[in-house]
C-alpha positions in Angstrom: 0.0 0.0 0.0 2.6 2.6 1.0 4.8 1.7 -2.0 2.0 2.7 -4.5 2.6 5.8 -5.9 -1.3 6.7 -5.8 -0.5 6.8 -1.7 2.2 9.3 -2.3 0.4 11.1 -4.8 -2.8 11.3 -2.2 -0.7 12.8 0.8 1.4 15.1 -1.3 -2.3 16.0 -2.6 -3.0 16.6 1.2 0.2 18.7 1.7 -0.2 20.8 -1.0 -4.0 21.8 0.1 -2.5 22.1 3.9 -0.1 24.3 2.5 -2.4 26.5 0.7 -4.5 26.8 3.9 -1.4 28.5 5.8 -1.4 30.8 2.9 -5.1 31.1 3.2 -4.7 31.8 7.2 -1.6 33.9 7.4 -3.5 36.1 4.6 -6.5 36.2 6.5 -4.2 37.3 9.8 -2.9 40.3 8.1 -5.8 41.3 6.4 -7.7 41.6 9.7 -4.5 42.4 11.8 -5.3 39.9 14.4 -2.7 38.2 16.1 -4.2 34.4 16.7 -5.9 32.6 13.9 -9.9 31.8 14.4 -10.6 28.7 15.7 -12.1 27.2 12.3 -8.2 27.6 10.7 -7.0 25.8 14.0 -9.3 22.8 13.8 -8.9 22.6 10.2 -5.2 22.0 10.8 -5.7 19.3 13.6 -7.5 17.5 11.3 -4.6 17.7 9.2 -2.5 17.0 11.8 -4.4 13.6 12.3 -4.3 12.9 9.1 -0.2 13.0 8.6 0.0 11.5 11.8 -1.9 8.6 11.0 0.2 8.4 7.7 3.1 8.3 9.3 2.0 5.3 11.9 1.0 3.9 8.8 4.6 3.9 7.4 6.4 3.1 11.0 3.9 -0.2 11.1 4.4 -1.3 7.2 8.3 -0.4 7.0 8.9 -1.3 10.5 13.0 -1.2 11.3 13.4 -0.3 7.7 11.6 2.9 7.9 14.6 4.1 10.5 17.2 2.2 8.3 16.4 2.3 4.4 17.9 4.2 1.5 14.7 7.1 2.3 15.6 7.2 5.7 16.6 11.1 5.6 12.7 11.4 4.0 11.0 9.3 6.8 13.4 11.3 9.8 12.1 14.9 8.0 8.3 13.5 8.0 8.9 12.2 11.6 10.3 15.9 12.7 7.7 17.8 11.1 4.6 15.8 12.0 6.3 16.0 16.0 6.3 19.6 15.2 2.6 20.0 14.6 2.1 17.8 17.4 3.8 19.7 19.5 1.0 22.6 18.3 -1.4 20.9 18.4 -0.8 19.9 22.4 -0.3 23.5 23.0 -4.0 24.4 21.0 -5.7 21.7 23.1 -4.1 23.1 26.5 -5.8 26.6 25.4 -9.0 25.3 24.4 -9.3 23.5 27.5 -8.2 26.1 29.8 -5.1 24.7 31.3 -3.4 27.4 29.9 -4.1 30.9 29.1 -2.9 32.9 25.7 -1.1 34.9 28.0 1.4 31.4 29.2 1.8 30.4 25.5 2.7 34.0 24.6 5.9 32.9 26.1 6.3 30.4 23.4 7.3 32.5 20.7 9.0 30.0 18.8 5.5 28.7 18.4 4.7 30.4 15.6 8.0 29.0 14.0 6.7 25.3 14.7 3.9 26.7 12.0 6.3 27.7 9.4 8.8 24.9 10.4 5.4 22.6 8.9 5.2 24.4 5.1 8.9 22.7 4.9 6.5 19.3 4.4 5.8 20.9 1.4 9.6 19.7 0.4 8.3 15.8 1.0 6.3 16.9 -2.7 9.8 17.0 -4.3 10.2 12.8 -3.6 6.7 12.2 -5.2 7.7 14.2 -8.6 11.3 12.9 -8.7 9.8 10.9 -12.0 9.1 14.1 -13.6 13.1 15.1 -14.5 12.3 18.7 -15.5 10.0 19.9 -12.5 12.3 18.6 -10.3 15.2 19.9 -11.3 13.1 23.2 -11.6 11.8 22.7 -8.1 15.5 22.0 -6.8 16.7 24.8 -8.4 14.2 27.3 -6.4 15.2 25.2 -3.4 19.3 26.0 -3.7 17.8 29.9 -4.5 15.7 30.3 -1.1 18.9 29.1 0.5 21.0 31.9 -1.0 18.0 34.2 -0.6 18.2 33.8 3.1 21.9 34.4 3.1 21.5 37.5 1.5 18.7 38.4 3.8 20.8 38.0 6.9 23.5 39.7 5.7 
């Protein structure tokens, strides 16, 4: 199942939509010039926080050792990192919404809002799933090298 390409193609479907809602969102934040997203945008991302996190158990299970050991072990380690990223949001969403913790204690967490950019770089996993179309990847890899000199030049 996780070999097919139609599974790959499904979940890169998946990031590419979850991707387009942080667009959507951090649009929607400066437009109004709030500082925390509505609740809708929030459970719209648990869901697809669920969702990646039940596709990667489903790798873990159907690889088993291999998923920590094979040639697209650097792949699997970025997926695990980014999906313990979102859980790590989504913990601190579901300590707000149940009162254990107020805006105010999670203002503390700045780096919080870098855990939600940190999660667009799943949008990277898309490159593995078009690696069969030569030309768009070599185009995508070529944006990816730029971005990196971009941010260079940004710091500097």
């Amino acid at each position: 199942m996780i070999s097919d390409k139609r599974f790959d193609i499904f979940f890169s479907m998946l990031i590419l939509t979850n991707t387009l809602l942080f667009g959507v969102e951090a649009q929607y934040l400066a437009y109004t010039r709030q500082i925390d997203a509505p609740v809708g945008f929030k459970v719209i991302s648990l869901v697809y926080t669920i969702v990646f996190l039940v596709e990667l158990l489903i790798r873990i299970f159907a690889l088993g050792s291999q998923f920590f050991i094979s040639p697209e072990r650097a792949w699997n380690m970025f997926d695990f990192s980014v999906v313990g990223l979102s859980l790590v949001e989504l913990v601190v969403f579901v300590s707000e919404s149940m009162g254990s913790a107020t805006v105010e204690d999670t203002d503390q967490f700045v780096y919080m809002r870098m855990l939600r950019i940190a999660r667009t770089a799943r949008l990277l996993r898309v490159v593995r799933v078009v690696s069969f179309f030569r030309s768009l990847r070599l185009l995508l890899l070529s944006v990816l090298n730029t971005m990196k000199s971009l941010f260079w030049t940004v710091m500097l």
